[in-house]
KEKOLKE-125240 format. One record per residue (C-alpha): residue number from 0; residue in three letters; y, x, z. Coordinates in steps of 0.25 Angstrom, whole numbers, plus 5000, padded with zeros to 4 digits. Layout:
REM KEKOLKE-125240
+-----+--------+------+------+------+
: num : residu :    v :    u :    w :
+-----+--------+------+------+------+
: NUM :    Ala :    Y :    X :    Z :
...
+-----+--------+------+------+------+
This chain:
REM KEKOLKE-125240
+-----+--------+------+------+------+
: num : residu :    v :    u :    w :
+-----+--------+------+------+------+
:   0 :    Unk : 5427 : 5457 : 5544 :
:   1 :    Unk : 5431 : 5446 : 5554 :
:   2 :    Unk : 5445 : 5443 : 5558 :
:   3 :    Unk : 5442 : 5450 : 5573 :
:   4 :    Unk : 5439 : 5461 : 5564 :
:   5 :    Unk : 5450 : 5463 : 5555 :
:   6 :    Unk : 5459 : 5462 : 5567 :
:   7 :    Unk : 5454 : 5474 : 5572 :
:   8 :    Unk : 5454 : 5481 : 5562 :
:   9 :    Unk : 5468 : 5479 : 5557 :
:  10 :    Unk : 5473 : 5481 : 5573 :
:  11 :    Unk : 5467 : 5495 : 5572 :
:  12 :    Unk : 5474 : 5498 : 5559 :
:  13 :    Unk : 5488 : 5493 : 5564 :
:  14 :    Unk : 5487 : 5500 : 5578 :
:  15 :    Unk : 5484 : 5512 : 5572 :
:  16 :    Unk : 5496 : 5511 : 5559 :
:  17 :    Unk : 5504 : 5506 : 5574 :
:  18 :    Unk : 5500 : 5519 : 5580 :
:  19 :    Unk : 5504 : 5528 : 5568 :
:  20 :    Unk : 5516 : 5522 : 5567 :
:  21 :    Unk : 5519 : 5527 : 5583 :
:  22 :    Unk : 5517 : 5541 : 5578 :
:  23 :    Unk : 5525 : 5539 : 5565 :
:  24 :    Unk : 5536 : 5533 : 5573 :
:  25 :    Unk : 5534 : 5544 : 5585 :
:  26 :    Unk : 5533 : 5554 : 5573 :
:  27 :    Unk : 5546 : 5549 : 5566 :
:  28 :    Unk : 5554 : 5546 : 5580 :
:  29 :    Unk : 5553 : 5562 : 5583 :
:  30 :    Unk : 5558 : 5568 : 5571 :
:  31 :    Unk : 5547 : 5573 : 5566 :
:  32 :    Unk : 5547 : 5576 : 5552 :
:  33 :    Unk : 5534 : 5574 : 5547 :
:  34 :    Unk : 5533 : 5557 : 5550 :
:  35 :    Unk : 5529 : 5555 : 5537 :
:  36 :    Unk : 5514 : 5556 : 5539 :
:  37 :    Unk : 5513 : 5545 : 5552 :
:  38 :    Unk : 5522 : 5538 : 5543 :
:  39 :    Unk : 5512 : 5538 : 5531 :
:  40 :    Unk : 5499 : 5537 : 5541 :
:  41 :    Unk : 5505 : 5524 : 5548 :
:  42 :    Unk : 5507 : 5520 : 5533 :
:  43 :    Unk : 5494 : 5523 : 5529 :
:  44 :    Unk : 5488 : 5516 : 5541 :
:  45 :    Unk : 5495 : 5503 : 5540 :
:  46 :    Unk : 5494 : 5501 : 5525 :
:  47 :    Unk : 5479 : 5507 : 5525 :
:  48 :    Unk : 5475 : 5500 : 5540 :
:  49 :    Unk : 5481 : 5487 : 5537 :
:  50 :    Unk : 5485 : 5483 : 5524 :
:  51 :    Unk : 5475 : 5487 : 5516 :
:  52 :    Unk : 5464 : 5480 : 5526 :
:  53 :    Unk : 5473 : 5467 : 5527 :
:  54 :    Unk : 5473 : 5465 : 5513 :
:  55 :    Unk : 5459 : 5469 : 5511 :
:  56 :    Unk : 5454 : 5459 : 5521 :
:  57 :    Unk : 5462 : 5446 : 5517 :
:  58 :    Unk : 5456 : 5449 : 5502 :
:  59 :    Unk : 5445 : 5450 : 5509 :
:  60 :    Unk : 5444 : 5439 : 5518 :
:  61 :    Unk : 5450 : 5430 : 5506 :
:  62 :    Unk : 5436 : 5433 : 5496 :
:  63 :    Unk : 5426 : 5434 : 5507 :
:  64 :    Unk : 5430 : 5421 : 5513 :
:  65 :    Unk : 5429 : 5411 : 5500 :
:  66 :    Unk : 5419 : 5421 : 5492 :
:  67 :    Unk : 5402 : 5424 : 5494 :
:  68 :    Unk : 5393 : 5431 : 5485 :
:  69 :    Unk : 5404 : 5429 : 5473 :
:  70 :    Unk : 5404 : 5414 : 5476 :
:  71 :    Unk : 5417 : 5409 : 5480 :
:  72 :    Unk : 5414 : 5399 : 5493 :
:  73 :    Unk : 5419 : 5385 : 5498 :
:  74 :    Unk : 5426 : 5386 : 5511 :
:  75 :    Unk : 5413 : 5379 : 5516 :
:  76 :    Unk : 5404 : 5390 : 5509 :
:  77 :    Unk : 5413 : 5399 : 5516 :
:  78 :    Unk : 5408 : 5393 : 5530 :
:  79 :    Unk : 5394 : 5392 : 5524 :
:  80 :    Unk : 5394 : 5407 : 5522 :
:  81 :    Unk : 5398 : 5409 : 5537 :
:  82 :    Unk : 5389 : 5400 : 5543 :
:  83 :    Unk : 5376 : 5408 : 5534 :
:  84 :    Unk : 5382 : 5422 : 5538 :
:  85 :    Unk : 5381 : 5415 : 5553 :
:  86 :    Unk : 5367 : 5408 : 5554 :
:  87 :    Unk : 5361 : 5411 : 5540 :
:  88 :    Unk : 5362 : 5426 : 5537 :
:  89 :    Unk : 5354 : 5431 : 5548 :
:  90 :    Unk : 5342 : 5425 : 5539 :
:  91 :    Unk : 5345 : 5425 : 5525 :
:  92 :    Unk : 5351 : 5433 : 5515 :
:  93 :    Unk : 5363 : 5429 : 5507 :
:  94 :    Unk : 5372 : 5439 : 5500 :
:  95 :    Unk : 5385 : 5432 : 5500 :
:  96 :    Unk : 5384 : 5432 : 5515 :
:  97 :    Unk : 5379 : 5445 : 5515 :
:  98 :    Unk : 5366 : 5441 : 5524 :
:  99 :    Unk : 5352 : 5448 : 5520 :
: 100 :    Unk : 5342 : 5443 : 5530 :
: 101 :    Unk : 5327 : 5445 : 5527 :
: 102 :    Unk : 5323 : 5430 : 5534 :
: 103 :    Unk : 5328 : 5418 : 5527 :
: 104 :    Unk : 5327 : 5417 : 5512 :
: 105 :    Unk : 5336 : 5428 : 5503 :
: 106 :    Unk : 5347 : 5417 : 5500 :
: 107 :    Unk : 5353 : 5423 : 5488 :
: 108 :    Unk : 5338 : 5424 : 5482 :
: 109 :    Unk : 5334 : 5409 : 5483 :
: 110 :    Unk : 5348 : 5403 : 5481 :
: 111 :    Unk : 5346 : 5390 : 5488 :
: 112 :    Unk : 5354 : 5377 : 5484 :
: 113 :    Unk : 5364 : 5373 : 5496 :
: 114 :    Unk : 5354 : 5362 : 5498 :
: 115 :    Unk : 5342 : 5370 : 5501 :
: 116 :    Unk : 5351 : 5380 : 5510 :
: 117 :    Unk : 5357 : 5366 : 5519 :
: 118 :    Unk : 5342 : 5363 : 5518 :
: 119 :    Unk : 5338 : 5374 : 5525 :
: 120 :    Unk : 5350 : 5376 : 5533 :
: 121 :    Unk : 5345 : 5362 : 5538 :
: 122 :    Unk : 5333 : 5360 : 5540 :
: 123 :    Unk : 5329 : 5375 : 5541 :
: 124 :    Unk : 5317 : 5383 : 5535 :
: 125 :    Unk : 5304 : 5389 : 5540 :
: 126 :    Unk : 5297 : 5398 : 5529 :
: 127 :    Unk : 5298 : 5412 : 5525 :
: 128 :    Unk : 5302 : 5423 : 5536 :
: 129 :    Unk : 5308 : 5415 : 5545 :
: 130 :    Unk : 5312 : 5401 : 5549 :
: 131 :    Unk : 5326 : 5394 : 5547 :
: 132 :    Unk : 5329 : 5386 : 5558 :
: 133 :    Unk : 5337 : 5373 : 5554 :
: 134 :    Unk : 5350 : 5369 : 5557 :
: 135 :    Unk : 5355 : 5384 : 5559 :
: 136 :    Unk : 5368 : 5379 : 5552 :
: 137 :    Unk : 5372 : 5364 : 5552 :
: 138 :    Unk : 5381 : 5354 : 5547 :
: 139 :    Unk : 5393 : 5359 : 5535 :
: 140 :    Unk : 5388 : 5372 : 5540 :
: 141 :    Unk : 5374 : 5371 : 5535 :
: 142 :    Unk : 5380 : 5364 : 5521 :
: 143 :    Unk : 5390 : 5375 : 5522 :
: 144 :    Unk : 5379 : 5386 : 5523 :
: 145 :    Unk : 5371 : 5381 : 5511 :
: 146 :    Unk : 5386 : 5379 : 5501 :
: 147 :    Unk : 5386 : 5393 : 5503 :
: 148 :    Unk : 5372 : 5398 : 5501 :
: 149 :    Unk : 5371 : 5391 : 5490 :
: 150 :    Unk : 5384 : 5396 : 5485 :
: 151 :    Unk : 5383 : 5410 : 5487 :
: 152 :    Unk : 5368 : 5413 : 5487 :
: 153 :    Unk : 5361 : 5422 : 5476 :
: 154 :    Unk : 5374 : 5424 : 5470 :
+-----+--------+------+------+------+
């Protein structure tokens, strides 16, 4: 879940924990004698709505970001893994990144060295189903890409 994401879901938990709120306050302000379920509702809601998420997502955010396929990452395997969801998962399939694409080579069957993948990366490829264009990621990116690959592919 991205950041954009997570922001509005945790603005729609806490305007509607703000709303019952309102109507426990309204509830309790006129004297009424039976408050105690709003009150618990707008309980239920705040610790349900934005606790129990908060938590969730940093513990989440925490593993994901230093973790693939069980292997625990660099922080420039980590930037490798974004760039293959960006320019290489569209083609190949890699469970750590979750991509399963039937056109480039099964990643996690042939598990390439960091060399061949830079090679590749490089220099592109023209057999099988379809034809890897070179240069698609360049630079730390392309040697980021292939750390990774090698890292977390097959495993």
């Amino acid at each position: 879940m991205s950041g954009t994401e997570t922001a509005v879901v945790v603005a729609f938990w806490a305007v509607l924990a703000a709303g019952l709120a309102v109507l426990t306050a309204r509830v309790v302000l006129r004297g009424e004698r039976h408050w105690t379920v709003p009150l618990a509702a707008t309980a239920f809601f705040v610790a349900c709505g934005l606790v129990v998420p908060g938590l969730v997502i940093a513990a989440g955010l925490r593993v994901s970001a230093s973790t693939a396929g069980g292997v625990k990452l660099t922080s420039r395997q980590v930037e490798g893994r974004r760039a293959f969801a960006a320019d290489c998962a569209r083609c190949h399939t890699l469970a750590a990144s979750n991509a399963v694409a039937p056109v480039g080579p099964d990643l996690d069957a042939i598990r390439p060295p960091a060399a061949l993948v830079l090679d590749a990366v490089e220099h592109g490829r023209a057999r099988g189903n379809g034809q890897m264009p070179a240069g698609l990621v360049t630079g730390q990116a392309a040697r980021d890409v292939a750390d990774y690959v090698a890292a977390v592919a097959g495993r």
